[in-house]
C-alpha positions in Angstrom: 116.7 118.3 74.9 119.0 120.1 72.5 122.7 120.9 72.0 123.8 124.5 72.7 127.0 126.1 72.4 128.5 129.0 73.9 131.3 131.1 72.4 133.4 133.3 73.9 136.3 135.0 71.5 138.9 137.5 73.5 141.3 139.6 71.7 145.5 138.9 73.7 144.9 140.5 76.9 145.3 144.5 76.8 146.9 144.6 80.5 150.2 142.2 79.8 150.2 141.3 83.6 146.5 139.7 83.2 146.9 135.6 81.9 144.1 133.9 80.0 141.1 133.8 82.6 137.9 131.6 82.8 134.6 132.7 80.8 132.7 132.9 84.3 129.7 134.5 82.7 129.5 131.5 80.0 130.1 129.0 82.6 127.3 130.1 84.5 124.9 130.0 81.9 126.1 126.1 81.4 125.5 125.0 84.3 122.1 126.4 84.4 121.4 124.9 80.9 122.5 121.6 81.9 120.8 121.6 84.9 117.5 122.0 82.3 118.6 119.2 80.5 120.2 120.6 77.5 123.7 118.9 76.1 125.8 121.8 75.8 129.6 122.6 75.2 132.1 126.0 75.8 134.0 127.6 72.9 136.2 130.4 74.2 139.6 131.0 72.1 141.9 133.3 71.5 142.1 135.4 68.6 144.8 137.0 66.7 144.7 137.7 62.9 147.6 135.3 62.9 147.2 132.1 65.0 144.0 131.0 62.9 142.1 130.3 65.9 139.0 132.2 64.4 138.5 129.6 61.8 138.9 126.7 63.9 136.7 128.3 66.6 133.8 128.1 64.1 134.9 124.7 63.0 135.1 123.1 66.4 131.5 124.9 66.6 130.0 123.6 63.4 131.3 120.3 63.9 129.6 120.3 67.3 126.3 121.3 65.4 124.2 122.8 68.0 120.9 124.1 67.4 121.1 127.1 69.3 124.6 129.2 70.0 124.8 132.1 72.8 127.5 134.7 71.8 128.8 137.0 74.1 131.2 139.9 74.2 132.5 143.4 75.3 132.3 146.3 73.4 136.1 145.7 72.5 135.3 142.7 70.8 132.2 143.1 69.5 133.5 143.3 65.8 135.1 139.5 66.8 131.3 138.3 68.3 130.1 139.8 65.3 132.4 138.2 63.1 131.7 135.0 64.6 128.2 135.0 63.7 128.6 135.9 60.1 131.1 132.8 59.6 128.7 130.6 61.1 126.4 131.2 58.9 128.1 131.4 55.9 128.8 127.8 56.9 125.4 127.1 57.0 124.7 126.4 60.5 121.1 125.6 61.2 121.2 126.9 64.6 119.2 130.4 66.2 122.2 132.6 67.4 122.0 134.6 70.4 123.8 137.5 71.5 124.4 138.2 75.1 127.0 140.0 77.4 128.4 142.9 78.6 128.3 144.9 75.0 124.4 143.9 74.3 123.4 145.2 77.7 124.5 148.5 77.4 123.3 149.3 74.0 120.0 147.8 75.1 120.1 150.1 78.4 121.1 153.1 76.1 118.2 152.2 74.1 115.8 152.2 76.7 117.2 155.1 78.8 116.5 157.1 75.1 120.2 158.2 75.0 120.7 157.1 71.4 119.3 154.0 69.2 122.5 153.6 66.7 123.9 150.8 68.9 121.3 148.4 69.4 120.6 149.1 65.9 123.7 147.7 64.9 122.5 144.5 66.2 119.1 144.1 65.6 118.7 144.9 61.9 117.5 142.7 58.9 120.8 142.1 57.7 122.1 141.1 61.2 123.7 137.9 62.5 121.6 137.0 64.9 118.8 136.2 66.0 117.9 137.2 69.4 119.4 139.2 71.7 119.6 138.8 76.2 120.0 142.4 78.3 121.2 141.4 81.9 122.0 138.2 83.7 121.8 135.3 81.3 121.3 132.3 83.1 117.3 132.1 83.2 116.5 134.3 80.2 118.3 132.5 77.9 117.0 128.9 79.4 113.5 130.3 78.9 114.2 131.4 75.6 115.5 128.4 74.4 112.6 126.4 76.5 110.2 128.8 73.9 112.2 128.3 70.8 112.4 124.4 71.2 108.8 124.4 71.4 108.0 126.2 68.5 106.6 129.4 70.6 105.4 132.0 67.8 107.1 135.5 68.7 104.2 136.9 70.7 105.2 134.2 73.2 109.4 134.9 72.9 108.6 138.4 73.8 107.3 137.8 76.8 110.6 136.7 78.5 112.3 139.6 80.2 115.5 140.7 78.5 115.4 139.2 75.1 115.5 141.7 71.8 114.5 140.7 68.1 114.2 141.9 64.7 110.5 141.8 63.5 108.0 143.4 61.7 110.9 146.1 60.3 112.4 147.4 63.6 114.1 145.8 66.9 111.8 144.9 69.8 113.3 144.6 73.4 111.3 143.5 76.0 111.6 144.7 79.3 114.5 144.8 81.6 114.5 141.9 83.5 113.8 141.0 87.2 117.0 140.3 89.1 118.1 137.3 90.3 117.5 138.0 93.9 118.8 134.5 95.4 122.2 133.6 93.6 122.1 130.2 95.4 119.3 129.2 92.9 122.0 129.1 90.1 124.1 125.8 89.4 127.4 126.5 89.5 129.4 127.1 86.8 130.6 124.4 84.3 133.5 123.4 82.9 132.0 121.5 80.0 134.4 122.0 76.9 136.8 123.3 78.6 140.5 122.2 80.0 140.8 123.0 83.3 144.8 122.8 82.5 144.3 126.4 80.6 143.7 128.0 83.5 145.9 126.6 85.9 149.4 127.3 86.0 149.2 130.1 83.6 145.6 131.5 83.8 143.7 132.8 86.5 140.8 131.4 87.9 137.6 133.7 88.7 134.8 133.6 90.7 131.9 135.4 91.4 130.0 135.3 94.7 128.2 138.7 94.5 126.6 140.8 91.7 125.7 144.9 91.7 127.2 147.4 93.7 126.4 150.2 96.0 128.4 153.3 94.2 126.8 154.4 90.8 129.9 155.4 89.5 129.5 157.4 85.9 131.7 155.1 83.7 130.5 151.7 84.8 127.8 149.5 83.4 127.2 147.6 86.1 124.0 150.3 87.6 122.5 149.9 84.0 123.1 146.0 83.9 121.7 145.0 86.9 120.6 148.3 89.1 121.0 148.9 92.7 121.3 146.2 95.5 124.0 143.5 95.9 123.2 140.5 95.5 125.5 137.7 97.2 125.6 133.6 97.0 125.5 132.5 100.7 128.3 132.7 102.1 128.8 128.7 103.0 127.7 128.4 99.1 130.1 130.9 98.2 132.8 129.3 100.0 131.5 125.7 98.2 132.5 127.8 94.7 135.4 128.4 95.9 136.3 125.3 97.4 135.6 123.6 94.0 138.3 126.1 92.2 140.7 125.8 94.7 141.0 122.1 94.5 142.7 123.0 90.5 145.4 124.0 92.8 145.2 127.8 90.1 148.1 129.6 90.4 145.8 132.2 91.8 142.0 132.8 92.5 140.2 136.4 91.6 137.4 137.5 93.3 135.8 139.6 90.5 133.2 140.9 92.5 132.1 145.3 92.2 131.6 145.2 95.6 132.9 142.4 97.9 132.6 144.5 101.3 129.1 145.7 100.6 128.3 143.0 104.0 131.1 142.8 106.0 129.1 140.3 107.9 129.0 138.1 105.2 132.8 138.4 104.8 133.6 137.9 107.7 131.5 134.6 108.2 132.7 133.7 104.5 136.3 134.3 105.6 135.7 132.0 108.7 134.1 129.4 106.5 137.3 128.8 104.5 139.4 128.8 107.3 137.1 125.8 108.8 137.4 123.9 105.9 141.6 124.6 105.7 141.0 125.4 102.0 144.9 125.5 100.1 144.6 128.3 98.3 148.0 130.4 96.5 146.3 133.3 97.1 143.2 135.6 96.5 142.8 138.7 95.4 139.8 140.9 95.5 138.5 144.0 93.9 138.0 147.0 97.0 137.6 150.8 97.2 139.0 153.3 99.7 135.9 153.6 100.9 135.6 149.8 101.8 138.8 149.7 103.9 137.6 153.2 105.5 134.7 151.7 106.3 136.9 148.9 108.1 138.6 151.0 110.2 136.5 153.8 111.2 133.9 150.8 112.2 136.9 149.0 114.2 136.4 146.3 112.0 139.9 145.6 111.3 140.3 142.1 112.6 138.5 141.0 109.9 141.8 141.7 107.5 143.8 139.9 109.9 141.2 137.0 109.5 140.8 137.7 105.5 145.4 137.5 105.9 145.2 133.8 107.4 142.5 132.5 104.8 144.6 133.4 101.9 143.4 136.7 100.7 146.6 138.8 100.0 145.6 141.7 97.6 143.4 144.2 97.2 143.2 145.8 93.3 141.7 149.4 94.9 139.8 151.7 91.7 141.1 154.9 92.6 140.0 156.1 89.0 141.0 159.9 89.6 143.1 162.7 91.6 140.9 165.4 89.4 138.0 167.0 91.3 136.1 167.7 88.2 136.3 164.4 87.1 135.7 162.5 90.0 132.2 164.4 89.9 131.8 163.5 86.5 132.4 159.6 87.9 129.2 160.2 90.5 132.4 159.9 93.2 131.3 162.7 95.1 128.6 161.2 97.9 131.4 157.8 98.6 134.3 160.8 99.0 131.8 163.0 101.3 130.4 160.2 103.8 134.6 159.7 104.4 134.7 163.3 105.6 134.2 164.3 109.2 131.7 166.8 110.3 134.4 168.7 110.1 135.4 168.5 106.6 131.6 168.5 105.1 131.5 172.2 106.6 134.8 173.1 105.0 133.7 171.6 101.6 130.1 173.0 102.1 132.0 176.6 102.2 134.7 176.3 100.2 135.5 178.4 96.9 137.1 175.6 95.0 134.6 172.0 95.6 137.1 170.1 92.9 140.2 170.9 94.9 138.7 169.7 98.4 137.0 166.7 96.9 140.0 165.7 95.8 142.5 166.7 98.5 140.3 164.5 100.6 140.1 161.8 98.4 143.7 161.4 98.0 144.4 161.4 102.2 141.7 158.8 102.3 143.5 156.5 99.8 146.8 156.6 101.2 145.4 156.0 104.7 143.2 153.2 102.9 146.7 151.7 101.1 148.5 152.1 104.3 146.0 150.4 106.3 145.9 147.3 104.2 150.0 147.1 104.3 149.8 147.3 107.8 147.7 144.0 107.8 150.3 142.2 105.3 148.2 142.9 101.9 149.3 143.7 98.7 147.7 146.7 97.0 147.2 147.4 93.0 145.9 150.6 91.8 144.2 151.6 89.2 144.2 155.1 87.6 142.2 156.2 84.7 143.5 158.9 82.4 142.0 160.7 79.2 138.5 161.4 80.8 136.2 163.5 78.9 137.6 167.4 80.0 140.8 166.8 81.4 144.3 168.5 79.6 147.3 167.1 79.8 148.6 168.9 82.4 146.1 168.0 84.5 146.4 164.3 84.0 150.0 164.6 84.6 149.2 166.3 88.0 146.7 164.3 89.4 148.8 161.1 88.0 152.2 162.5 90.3 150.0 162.9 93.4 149.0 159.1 92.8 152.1 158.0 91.8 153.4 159.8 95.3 151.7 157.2 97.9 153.7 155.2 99.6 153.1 151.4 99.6 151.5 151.4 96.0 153.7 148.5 94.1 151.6 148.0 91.2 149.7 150.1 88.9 147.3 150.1 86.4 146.8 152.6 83.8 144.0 152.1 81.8 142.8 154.7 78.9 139.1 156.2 79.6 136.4 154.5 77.5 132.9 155.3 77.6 130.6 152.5 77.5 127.0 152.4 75.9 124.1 152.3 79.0 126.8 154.1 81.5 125.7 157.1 82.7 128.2 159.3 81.0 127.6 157.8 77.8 125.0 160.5 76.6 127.5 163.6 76.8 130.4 161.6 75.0 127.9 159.8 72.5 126.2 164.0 71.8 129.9 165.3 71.8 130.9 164.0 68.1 134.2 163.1 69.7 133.9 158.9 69.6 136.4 157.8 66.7 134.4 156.3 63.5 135.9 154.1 61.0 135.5 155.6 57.3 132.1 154.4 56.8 131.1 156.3 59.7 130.3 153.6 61.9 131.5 153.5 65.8 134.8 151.7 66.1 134.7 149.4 68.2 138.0 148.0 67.9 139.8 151.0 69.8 137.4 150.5 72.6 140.6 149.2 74.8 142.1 150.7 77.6 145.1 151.1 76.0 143.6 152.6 72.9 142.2 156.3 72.5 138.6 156.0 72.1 137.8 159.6 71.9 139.8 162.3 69.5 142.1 164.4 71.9 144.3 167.3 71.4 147.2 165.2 72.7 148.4 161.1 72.4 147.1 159.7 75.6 148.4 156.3 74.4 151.8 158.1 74.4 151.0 159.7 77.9 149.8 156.7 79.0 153.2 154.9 78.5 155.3 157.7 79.5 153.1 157.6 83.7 153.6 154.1 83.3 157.6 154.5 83.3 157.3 157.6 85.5 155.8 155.5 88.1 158.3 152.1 88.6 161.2 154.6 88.5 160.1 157.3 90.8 162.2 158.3 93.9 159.0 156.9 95.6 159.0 153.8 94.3 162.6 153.0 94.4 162.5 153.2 98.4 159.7 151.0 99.0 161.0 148.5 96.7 163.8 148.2 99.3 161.6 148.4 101.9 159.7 145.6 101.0 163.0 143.6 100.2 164.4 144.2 103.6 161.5 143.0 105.3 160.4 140.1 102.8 163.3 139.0 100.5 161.1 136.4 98.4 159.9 140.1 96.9 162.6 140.0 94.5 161.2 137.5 92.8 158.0 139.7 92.2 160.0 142.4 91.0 162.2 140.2 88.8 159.2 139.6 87.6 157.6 143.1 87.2 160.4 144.6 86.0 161.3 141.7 83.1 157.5 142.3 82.3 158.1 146.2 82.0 161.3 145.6 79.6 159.8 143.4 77.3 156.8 146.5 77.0 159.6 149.2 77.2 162.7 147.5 75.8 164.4 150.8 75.6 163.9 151.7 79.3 167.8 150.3 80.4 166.7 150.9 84.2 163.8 148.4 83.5 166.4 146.0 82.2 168.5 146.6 84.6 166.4 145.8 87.6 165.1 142.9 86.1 168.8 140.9 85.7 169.7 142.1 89.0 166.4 140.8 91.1 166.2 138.1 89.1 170.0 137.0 89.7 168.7 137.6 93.8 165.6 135.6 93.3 167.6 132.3 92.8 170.1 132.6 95.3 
């Protein structure tokens, strides 16, 4: 069998309250290789233009010297991937490179859905890096391509596995989409071969993935084009044996990076009641959910199962509210989730009404706080996330439908990412046609202010400016400050978050003197 490596390259994290966190998509893919036999090692730095860890990324690579390396990558760092693969084989690595990930998939979706052909032809060219491309999930594709490569399969035979692109013949060939993986439990489980556990424990954060897909199509996600409709789960006892394996690192805490962990809430709950069998140790866990899961919860009377999810360690939910704008939460494909929440009721009201943006969004926003409310009732933490600088909206309107957000009581943390359209989502198509996607001089998509705290698109106004400025408005609102007492009346190990929080904030805002201020005075409380 043959040596692979696998390279993963982030840029510092763009939300400062995220720590380094494991390459789950590369460790995956290990574990299936190894299981096949295959000698293979991890490579996942991080890279600044100061710290020199790009050169000794590619060192630690060459000196492993594999004959085949995977690549992966968002569209964020897909200069860095790119980069990568240029260095390596200016070095002269004898070794087929393969790009994967997030990045690859949607241009090869985009491609395929005949939205636009610039971005896949970025990668497959004849000047190009690399070699082959994978579309989708990873872990068989790639194992059959390198199966084909190591046996000296002529192309005819390579393009025959699902998934995998190529230059040949003077233009880029993708096959097709692949089949999904149907039954996760088939998968090894992920690897930690070349890594150190100690990076992610202590100060990183350890994910895990028991499902894949998701029921909601929203219009600025991937995930529809990546791997279409129907969840897909790991059983839940094999779920529960992934997590018992990363809860034995004793991590600081465990994310549940799942789209769409309360697609079953039979599985959840038997999940849930599997690691409180086993009397698994875990800090805590935090999960990804939407207003419509925890609706879902209570109008099915299903709401023991928090109380259960409370004991077994699950503390947090991070909720994607996304939007407060009726026009854009259209745009999103939000509208069916927001109208099966509506009573009979309501869907005659909307069905009549003058103004369809307004209601959707008036009954959105009652949904949420009832959805943020209910899970503080049942002891959980809630994080929201708002997205601002969506094709359309003006200023003012953000501003609005940001105050209305900012307004719901319970929310303690936010996060305020910048709109960025992604190639294969289906919004890409009207921002890609709209001319408005910032190009670097040569004309050329630039990729490097794909970030959520970057502008991606040309706007009349500075949304990175805006976006600070909601930021501030937000953990010194009127709101705010009175559920911050709350919560340290009822639970006084909070000021230790909020020391926290608020020492986080003034190092982002040092001129903010009430950020400062808060910080030295809950962090003197925390160690009393």
């Amino acid at each position: 069998m043959t040596r692979v490596a696998l390279v993963q390259a982030d840029l510092p994290s763009f939300n400062r309250d995220t720590v380094r966190s494991t390459p789950l998509g590369l460790m995956f893919i290990c574990g299936q290789l190894e299981r096949a036999g295959h000698e293979v090692r991890i490579f996942h730095n991080v890279v600044t233009d100061e710290n020199g860890a790009l050169d000794s990324l590619v060192t630690s690579v060459g000196k492993f010297d594999p004959e085949h390396v995977g690549i992966t990558s968002m569209s964020r760092t897909h200069p860095l991937a790119e980069n990568i693969a240029y260095t390596l084989r200016r070095i002269k690595l004898d070794a087929t490179i393969t790009y994967g990930g997030w990045h690859v998939s949607g241009c090869a979706a985009s491609f395929r859905q005949g939205t636009e052909t610039e971005t896949l032809s970025e990668i497959l060219n004849p000047d190009s890096p690399f070699d082959y491309t994978i579309a989708g999930e990873g872990e068989l594709a790639y194992t059959n391509l390198i199966e084909a490569l190591d046996s000296n399969a002529m192309r005819d035979a390579i393009g025959n596995i699902d998934g995998v692109g190529f230059f040949d013949k003077n233009r880029g060939i993708i096959t097709k989409a692949p089949n999904r993986i149907k039954n996760l439990d088939i998968l090894a489980l992920p690897s930690w071969s070349g890594l150190s556990k100690e990076d992610y424990t202590g100060s990183g954060v350890m994910n895990i993935q028991t499902k894949r897909s998701c029921r909601f199509y929203c219009g600025f996600c991937l995930t529809p084009a990546v791997y279409k409709g129907g969840v897909k789960s790991f059983s839940p006892k094999k779920a529960v044996d992934y997590i018992e394996e990363f809860a034995e690192l004793s991590p600081d805490g465990v994310v549940i990076v799942d789209e769409d962990f309360f697609a079953d809430l039979g599985w959840v709950e038997e999940a849930t009641k599997e690691i409180i069998r086993r009397k698994l140790s875990i800090p805590h866990i935090d999960i990804f959910a939407s207003t419509f899961d925890l609706h879902q919860i209570e109008r099915n009377g299903k709401t023991d199962l928090l109380k259960l999810m409370n004991e077994a360690g699950f503390i947090s939910f991070n909720i994607g509210v996304e939007s407060f704008i009726g026009k854009t939460l259209r745009k999103y494909n939000r509208e069916g989730m927001i109208k099966a929440m509506m009573t009979p009721e309501e869907k005659s009201q909307y069905t009549e009404s003058s103004d369809h943006n307004q209601f959707l969004a008036d009954i959105y926003l009652k949904r949420t706080a009832r959805a943020i409310e209910l899970a503080k009732e049942y002891g959980f933490q809630v994080q929201g996330n708002y997205i601002i600088g969506n094709p359309g909206e003006s200023y003012d309107e953000i501003r609005e439908g940001f105050e209305k957000f900012s307004r719901i009581k319970g929310l303690l943390t936010t996060y305020i990412p910048i709109f960025i359209p992604l190639p294969g989502t289906k919004i890409w198509g009207e921002i890609y046609s709209s001319g408005k996607i910032i190009r670097t001089k040569s004309g050329k998509i630039d990729w490097t202010r794909f970030s959520t705290l970057t502008a991606t698109l040309e706007s009349d106004f500075d949304v990175k400016k805006l976006r600070n400025d909601l930021e501030q408005d937000f953990y010194s609102s009127e709101r705010y400050m009175i559920d911050m007492v709350d919560e340290v009346e009822r639970e006084p190990r909070m000021c230790n978050y909020f020391a926290k929080k608020y020492e986080s904030l003034s190092k982002e805002f040092p001129d903010n003197k009430l950020f400062a201020l808060f910080a030295k005075e809950f962090g003197e409380e925390a160690k009393k």
